[in-house]
KOLPAFI-403779 format. One record per residue (C-alpha): residue number from 1; x, y, z; residue in three letters. Coordinates in steps of 0.02 Angstrom, whole numbers, plus 50000, padded with zeros to 5 digits. Layout:
residues N
 volo    px    py    pz zaro
  NUM     X     Y     Z  ALA
...
END
This chain:
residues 266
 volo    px    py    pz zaro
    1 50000 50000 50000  UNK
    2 50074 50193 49951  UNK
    3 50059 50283 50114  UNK
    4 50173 50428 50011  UNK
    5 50081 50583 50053  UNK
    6 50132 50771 49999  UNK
    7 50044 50963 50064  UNK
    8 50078 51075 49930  UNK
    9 50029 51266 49951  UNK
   10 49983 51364 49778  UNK
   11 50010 51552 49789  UNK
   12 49966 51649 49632  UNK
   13 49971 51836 49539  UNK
   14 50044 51921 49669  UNK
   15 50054 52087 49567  UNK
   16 50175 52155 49679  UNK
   17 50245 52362 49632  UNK
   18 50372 52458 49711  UNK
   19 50329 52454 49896  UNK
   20 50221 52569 49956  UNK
   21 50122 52600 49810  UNK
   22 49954 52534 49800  UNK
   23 49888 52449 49641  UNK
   24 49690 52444 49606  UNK
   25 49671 52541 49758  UNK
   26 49741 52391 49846  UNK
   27 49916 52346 49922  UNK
   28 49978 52212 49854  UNK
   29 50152 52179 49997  UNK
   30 50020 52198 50144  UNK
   31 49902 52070 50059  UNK
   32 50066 51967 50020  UNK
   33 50125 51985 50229  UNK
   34 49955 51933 50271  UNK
   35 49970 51794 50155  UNK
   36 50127 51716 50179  UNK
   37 50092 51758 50371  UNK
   38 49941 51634 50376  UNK
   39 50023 51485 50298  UNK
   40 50167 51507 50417  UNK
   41 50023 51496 50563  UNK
   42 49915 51375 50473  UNK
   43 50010 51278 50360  UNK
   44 50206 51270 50432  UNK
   45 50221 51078 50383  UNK
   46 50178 51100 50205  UNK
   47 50320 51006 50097  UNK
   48 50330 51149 49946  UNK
   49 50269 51305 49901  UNK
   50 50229 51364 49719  UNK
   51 50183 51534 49672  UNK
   52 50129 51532 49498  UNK
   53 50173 51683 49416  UNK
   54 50131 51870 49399  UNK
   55 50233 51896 49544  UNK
   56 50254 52071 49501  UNK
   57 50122 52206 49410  UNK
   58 50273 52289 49290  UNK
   59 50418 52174 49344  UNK
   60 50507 52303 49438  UNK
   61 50676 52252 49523  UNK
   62 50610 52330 49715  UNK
   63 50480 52213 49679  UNK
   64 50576 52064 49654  UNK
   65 50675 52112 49814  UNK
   66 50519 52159 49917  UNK
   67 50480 51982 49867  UNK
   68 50647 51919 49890  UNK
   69 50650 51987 50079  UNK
   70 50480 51898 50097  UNK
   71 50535 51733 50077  UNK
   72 50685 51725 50190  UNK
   73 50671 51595 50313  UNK
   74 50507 51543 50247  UNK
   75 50459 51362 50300  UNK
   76 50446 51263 50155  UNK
   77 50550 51275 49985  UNK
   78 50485 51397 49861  UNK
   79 50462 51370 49695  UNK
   80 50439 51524 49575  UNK
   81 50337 51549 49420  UNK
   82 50337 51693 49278  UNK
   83 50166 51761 49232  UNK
   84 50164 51892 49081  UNK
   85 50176 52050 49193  UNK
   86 50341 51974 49252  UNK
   87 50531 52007 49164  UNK
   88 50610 51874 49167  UNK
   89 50779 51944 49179  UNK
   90 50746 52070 49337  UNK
   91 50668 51920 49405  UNK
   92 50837 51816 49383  UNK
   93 50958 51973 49444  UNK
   94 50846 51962 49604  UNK
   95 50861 51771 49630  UNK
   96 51017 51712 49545  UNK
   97 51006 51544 49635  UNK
   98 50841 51497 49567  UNK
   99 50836 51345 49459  UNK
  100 50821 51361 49283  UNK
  101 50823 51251 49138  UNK
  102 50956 51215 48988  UNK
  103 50913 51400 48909  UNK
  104 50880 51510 49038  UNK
  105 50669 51465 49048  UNK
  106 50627 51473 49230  UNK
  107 50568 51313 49216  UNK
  108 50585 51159 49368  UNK
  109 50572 50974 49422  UNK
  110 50558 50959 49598  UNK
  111 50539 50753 49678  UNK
  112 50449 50724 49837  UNK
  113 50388 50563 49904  UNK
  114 50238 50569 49811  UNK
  115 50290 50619 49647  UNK
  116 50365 50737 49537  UNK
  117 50310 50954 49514  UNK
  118 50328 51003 49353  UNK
  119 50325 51204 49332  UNK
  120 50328 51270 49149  UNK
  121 50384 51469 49101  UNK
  122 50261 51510 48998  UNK
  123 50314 51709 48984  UNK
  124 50306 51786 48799  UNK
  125 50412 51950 48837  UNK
  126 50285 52096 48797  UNK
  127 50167 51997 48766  UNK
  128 50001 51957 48867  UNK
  129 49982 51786 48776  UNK
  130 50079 51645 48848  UNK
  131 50192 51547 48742  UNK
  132 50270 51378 48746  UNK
  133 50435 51375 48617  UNK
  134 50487 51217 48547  UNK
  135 50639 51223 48673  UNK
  136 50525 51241 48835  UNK
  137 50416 51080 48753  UNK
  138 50555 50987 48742  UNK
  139 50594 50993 48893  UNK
  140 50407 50946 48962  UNK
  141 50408 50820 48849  UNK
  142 50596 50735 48910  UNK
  143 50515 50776 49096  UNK
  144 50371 50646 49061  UNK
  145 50464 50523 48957  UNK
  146 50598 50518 49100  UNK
  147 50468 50519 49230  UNK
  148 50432 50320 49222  UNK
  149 50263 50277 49329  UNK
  150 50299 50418 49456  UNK
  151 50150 50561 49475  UNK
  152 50145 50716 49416  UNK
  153 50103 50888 49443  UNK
  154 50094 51020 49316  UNK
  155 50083 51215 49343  UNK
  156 50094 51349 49216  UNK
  157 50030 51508 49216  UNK
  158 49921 51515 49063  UNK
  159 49768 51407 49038  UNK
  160 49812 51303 48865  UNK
  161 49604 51315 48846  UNK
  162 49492 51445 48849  UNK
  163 49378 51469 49016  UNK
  164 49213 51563 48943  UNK
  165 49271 51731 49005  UNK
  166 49312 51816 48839  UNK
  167 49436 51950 48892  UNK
  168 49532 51803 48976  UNK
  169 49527 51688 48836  UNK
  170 49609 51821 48719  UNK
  171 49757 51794 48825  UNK
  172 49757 51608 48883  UNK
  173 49914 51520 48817  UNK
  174 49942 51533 48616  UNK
  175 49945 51388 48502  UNK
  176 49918 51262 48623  UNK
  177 49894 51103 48516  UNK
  178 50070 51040 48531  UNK
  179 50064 51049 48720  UNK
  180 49899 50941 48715  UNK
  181 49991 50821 48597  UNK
  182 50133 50788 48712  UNK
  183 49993 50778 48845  UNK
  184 49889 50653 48769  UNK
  185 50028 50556 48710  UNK
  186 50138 50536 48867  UNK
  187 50027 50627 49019  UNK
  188 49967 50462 49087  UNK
  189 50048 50498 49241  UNK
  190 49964 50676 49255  UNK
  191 49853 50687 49400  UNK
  192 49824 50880 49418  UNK
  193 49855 51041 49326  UNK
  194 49860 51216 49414  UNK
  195 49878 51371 49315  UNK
  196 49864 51551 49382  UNK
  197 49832 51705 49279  UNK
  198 49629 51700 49271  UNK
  199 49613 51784 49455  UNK
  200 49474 51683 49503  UNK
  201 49419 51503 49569  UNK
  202 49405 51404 49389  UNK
  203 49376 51190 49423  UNK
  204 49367 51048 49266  UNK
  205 49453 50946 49159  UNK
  206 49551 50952 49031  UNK
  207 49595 50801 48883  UNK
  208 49543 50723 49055  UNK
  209 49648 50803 49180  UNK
  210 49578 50888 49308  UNK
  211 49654 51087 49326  UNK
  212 49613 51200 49454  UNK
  213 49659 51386 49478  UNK
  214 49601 51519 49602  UNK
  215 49588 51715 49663  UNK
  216 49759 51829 49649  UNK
  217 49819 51885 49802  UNK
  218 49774 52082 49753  UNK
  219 49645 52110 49639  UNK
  220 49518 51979 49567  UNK
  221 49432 51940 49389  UNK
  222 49225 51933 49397  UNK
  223 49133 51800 49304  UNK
  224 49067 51886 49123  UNK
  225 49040 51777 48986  UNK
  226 48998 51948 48871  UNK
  227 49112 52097 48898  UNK
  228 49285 52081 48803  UNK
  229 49348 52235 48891  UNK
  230 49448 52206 49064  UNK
  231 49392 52230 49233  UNK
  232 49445 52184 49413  UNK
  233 49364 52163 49578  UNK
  234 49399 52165 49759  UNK
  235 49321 51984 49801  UNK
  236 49431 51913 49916  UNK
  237 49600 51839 49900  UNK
  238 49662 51652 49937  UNK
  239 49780 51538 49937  UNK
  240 49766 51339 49896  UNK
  241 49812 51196 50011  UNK
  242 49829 51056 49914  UNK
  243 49840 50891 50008  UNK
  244 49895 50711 49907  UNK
  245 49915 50529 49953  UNK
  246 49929 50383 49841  UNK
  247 49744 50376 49770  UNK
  248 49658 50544 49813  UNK
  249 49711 50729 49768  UNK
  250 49604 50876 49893  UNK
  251 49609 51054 49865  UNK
  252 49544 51174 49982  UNK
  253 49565 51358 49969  UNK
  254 49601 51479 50104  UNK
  255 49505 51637 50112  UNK
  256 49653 51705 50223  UNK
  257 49568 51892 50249  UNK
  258 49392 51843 50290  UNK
  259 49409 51727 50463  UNK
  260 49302 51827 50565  UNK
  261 49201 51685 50654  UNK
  262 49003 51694 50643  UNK
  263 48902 51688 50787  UNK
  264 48844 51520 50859  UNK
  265 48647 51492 50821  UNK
  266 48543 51436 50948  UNK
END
C-alpha cells in the first residue's frame, strides 16, 4: 500500500509594485505579509510552496527584492513561476540561485515522496499571451518520458484552453495544440494541473485532467461571459492547500482575509 503523502501550498498573481504604492486601490506587499503570514500559522508543515506567476504588476527590480526579503526563512522551499507582467531577467538578477532550465526558461522538476512538480515558464516578453517554444516543450516532453510511473504535477501560468470569460481567453496560452499532443501522448501519469493568471476560482478537466486555479492575492477577475473589455474586483483573495496521498488529490482554498468567526445559532 502507498502511504506517500505530499501538502503543497499554491500562491498565485501576486502583482507586487514598488513598495508602498498601492495597485487597484489595493496593496499588494500587505496582502502578500498577510498571506505568507497565515500559511506560516496554518500551514508550517507544508512540503513545497509554488507561486505561479505574475509575481510582480510591471516586473520592477524593488519588487523582486520586496519579494525576495519575503521569503527569507520561509518554512517550506519555494518554487517560482513567471506570469506575463513578470521580466524574466529582473526576476533572475533578484534570485540568481533559482533553478532554471538548459536555456535560461525558469522552468523546474522538483521530487517528493509522492511524485514529481513540474513548473513550465510560459512568459512571451511583451506579450500578454503565453507561449510555449519548441525548446521549453522539449523539455516537458523529456520531463514525462523520463518520469517512468511516478505522479505528476503540472503548473503553468496560462490556461492552454479557453475558460468562457472572453477578455481572459484572448490571452490564455497561444497555440496550444502541441502541448495537448505531448499531453495526450505521454501525460498518463498527470494527476492535476494548476495554472494562475485568470484571478478567480476556475475547476474541470482538461483532455481528462483535472486543473484548478484560484483568486490573485490583490485584485480579482468577475465571472462575464459577454464583455471583452477588462475589469477587476475586490472579492477576496486566497491561497490553495493542496493535500495528496497515493489515490486521492484535495484542494481546499484559504480565504486568508475573511476569518472573522460567525456567531453560534441557537
Amino acid at each position: 500500500m502507498d502511504t506517500s503523502n505530499m501538502k503543497l501550498i499554491q500562491i498565485t498573481d501576486l502583482h507586487l509594485a514598488t513598495p508602498g504604492s498601492l495597485l487597484h486601490g489595493l496593496d499588494p506587499l500587505d496582502r502578500l505579509d498577510r498571506c505568507l503570514g497565515d500559511v506560516v500559522d496554518r500551514h508550517p508543515d507544508a512540503d513545497i510552496c509554488v507561486i505561479s506567476g505574475d509575481l510582480t504588476d510591471r516586473g520592477e527590480p524593488a519588487a523582486y527584492q520586496a519579494l525576495k526579503s519575503r521569503l527569507q526563512g520561509f518554512p517550506c522551499p519555494v518554487v517560482l513561476m513567471l506570469g506575463n507582467h513578470d521580466d524574466r531577467q529582473n526576476f533572475r538578477t533578484a534570485f540568481p540561485d533559482h533553478p532554471v532550465d538548459g536555456n535560461g526558461f525558469v522552468q523546474t522538476a522538483t521530487s517528493t515522496d509522492w511524485g514529481d512538480v513540474l513548473c513550465l515558464d510560459t512568459l512571451a516578453s511583451g506579450r500578454r499571451e503565453g507561449d510555449l517554444c519548441s525548446d521549453r516543450l522539449d523539455w516537458f516532453r523529456k520531463k514525462l518520458e523520463n518520469a517512468g510511473d511516478r505522479r505528476i504535477l503540472v503548473f503553468m501560468h496560462h490556461p492552454p484552453f479557453d475558460i468562457g470569460i472572453p477578455r481572459l481567453d484572448v490571452i490564455r496560452l497561444d497555440q496550444p495544440e502541441e502541448f495537448a499532443s505531448i499531453v495526450s501522448r505521454l501525460g498518463q501519469n498527470i494527476r492535476h494541473l494548476f495554472f494562475g493568471h485568470v484571478h478567480r476560482p476556475v475547476f474541470g478537466s482538461w483532455n481528462r485532467v483535472p486543473h484548478s486555479a484560484l483568486p490573485a492575492i490583490n485584485h480579482q477577475v468577475p465571472y462575464d461571459p459577454v464583455t471583452p473589455v477588462m475589469a477587476y474586483s475586490n472579492e477576496p483573495p486566497a491561497y490553495a492547500v493542496v493535500l495528496a496521498d497515493g489515490e486521492t488529490i484535495v484542494i481546499h482554498q484559504e480565504f486568508f482575509l475573511h476569518r472573522d468567526a460567525l456567531p453560534t445559532a441557537g
